[in-house]
N, C-alpha and C positions, 0 to 999 in steps of 0.2 A: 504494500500500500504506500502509496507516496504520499506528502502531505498536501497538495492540493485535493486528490481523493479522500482523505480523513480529513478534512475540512467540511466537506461536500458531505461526507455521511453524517458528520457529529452533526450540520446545524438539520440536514432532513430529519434527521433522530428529535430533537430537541422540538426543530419547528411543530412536529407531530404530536407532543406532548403539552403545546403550548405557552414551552417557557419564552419568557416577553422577547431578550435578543441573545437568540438561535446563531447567529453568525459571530456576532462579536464573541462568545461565550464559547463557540466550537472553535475559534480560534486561540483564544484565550489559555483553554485546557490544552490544546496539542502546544504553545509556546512553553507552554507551563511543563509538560512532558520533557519535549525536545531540549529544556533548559537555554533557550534562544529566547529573545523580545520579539512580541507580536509583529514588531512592526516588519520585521526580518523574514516573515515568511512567505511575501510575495517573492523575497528573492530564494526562497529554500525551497519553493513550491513544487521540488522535484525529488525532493532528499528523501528517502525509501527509511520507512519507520524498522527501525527492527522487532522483531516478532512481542520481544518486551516490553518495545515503548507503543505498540497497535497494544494490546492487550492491556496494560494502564489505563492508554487514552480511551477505550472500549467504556471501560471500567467506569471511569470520571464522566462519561458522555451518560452513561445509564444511569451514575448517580444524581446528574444533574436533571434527568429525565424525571426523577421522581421529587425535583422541586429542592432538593439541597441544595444550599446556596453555594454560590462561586466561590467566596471567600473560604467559606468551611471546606473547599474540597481543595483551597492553592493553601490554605492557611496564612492568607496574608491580604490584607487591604491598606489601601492609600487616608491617609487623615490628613488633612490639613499638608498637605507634599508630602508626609514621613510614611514609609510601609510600616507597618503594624502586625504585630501577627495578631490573628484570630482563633478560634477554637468554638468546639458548638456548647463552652460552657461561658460564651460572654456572647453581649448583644452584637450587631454588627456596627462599626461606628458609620455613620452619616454624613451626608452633609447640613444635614437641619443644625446636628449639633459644633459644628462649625461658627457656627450663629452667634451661639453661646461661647466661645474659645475666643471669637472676633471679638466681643462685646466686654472680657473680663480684660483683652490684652489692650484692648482702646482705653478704658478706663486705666489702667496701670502705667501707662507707659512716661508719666509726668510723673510717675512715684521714686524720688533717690532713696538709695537708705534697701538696707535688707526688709522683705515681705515676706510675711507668713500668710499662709492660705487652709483652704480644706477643699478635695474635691470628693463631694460624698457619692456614693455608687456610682463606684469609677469605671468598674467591668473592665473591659480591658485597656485600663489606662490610659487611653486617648486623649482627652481633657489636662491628663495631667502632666503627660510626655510632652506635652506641645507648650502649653503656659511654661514647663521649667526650660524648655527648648528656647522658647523665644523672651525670656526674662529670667538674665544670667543672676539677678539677687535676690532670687524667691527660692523659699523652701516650702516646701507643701505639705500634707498628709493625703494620702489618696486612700480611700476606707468603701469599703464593701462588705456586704454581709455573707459571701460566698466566698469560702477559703479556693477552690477551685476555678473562680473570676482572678482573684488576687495571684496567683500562680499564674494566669497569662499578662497581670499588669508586671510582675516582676520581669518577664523574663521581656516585655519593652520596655522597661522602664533601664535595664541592665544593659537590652542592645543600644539605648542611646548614652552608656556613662552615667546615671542618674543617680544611683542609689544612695550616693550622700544625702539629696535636693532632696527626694520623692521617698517619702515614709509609707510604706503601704501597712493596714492595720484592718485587723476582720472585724465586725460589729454593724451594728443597727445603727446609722446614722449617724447621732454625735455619742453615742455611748461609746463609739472607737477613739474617739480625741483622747489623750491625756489630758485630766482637770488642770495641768498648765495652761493650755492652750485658750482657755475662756477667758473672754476679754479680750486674746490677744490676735485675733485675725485681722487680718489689710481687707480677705475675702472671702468668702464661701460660695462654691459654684457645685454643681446637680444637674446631675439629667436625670430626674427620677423614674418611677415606671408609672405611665400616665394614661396606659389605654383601660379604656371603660370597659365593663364585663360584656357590653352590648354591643362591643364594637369588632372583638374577635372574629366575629363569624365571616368580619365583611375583608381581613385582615388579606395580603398572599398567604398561596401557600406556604411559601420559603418560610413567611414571618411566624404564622400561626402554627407549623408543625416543628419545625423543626429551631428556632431561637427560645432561647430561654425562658421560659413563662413567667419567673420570678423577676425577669428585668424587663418584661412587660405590663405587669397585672396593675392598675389604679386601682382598683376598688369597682366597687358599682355608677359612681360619675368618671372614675379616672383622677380622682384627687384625693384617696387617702394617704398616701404619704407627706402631699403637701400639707394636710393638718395637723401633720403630726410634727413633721419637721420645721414650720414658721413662727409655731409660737416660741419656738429654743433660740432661733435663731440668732434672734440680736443678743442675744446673752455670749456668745462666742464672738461679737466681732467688735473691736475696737472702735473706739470713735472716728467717723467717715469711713468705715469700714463699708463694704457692699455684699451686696448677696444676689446671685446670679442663678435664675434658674430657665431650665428650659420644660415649655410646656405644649400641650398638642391643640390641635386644630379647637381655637372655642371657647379653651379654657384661661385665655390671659386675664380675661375682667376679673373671673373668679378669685383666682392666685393673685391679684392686684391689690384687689380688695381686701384678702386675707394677708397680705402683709401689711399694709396699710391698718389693719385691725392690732398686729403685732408689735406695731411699734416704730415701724420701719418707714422712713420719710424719700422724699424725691421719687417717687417711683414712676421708673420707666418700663415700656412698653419696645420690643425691639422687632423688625420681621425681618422674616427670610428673602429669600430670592424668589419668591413666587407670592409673597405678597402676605402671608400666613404670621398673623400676630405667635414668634414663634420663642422670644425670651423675655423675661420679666427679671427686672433689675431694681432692687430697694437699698436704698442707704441706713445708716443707724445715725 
């Protein structure tokens, strides 16, 4: 099989199945194979797969068949420029949540002087590799309630250098901080799990089968973790300290409103790229 022929089969395969893009995605995995860049295989488009690397690529083309996602099967996504590894025990990062990384590093960037921060359900580390990446006097905490989440943030947070900066710490929110840390944050940033019980059904399949249910589940509106985590909040953040959260389709008034109930003043409203009231920013 040459890889123009294994191109040709994976996206018919794929296309057949329904997954959304069949070509990108059947090239994708055979680049991923071959150990070559995508972009290289118009010129490889003759190179004969060996019997190993057809049987791999079979393999990954079936799996993506039945809706596993791409990243789970390369073990690696793009964030903010930085590859990330992934695993099917963390969410997939996004670009929504970029929103929120643009939004904590805009505000920081007038800050001299070492910053201390939190980023709570880090999953795999995205939010946190990137702020300690692009702001060399920040030291963070990155805390999740899944020891098996935190075991894919170390092992990014390790391939960029970090692990002086980036504290990773298992627990429920703020119950991971050390009671040093109250009072003393510049920031706290979140991407919590926001989808409503009502909304799974309408979810992909990638998302609703196969990502981690526990870094998805809100509650019944998709806002119980925000209530649990807003009224704490100001109590860990320093004076002009901010808190940064990212929220889904609907829910900014709500989360607005409940910080502003908290304690927390100036609050901002941030969107995304497609228009989608998509972060909420409050000061102390």
């Amino acid at each position: 099989m040459k890889a123009r022929d294994a191109v040709t089969w994976g996206r018919q395969r794929l296309a057949a199945r329904g997954v959304p893009e069949p070509i990108a995605d059947a090239e994708i995995l055979l680049a991923f194979v071959l150990k070559t860049e995508r972009g290289r295989l118009v010129i490889e488009r003759d190179r004969i797969l060996s019997p190993s690397q057809r049987a791999r690529y079979q393999s990954l083309i079936e799996q993506r068949a039945r809706r596993i996602p791409l990243p789970y099967l390369t073990g690696e996504v793009e964030f903010y420029s930085l590859p990330l590894k992934v695993t099917s025990a963390v969410l997939i990062p996004r670009p929504e949540t970029e929103i929120l990384v643009e939004a904590v590093l805009e505000r920081l960037k007038h800050r001299s002087g070492e910053l201390r921060g939190a980023d709570l359900a880090t999953g795999s580390g995205c939010v946190a590799v990137v702020l300690a990446a692009h702001v060399p006097h920040l030291r963070l905490y990155a805390t999740d309630v899944s020891l098996e989440a935190l075991m894919v943030a170390r092992a990014n947070v390790r391939r960029y250098g970090m692990g002086r900066r980036v504290r990773l710490r298992v627990g429920d929110l703020f119950t991971a901080l050390p009671k040093a840390a109250c009072g003393r944050l510049d920031f706290i940033a979140a991407n919590l799990p926001y989808v409503a019980k009502h909304e799974f059904a309408q979810l992909a399949p990638e998302i609703r089968r196969y990502e981690p249910r526990q870094a998805l589940d809100g509650g019944r509106d998709g806002l119980v973790h925000f209530r649990r985590l807003l009224p704490e909040a100001p109590l860990w953040l320093r004076p002009e300290g901010l808190l940064a959260l990212e929220v889904g389709f609907g829910q900014a008034p709500k989360v607005a409103a409940m910080a502003w109930a908290a304690g927390l003043s100036a609050i901002e409203v941030v969107k995304d790229y497609a228009g989608i009231e998509r972060v909420v920013i409050g000061g102390r």
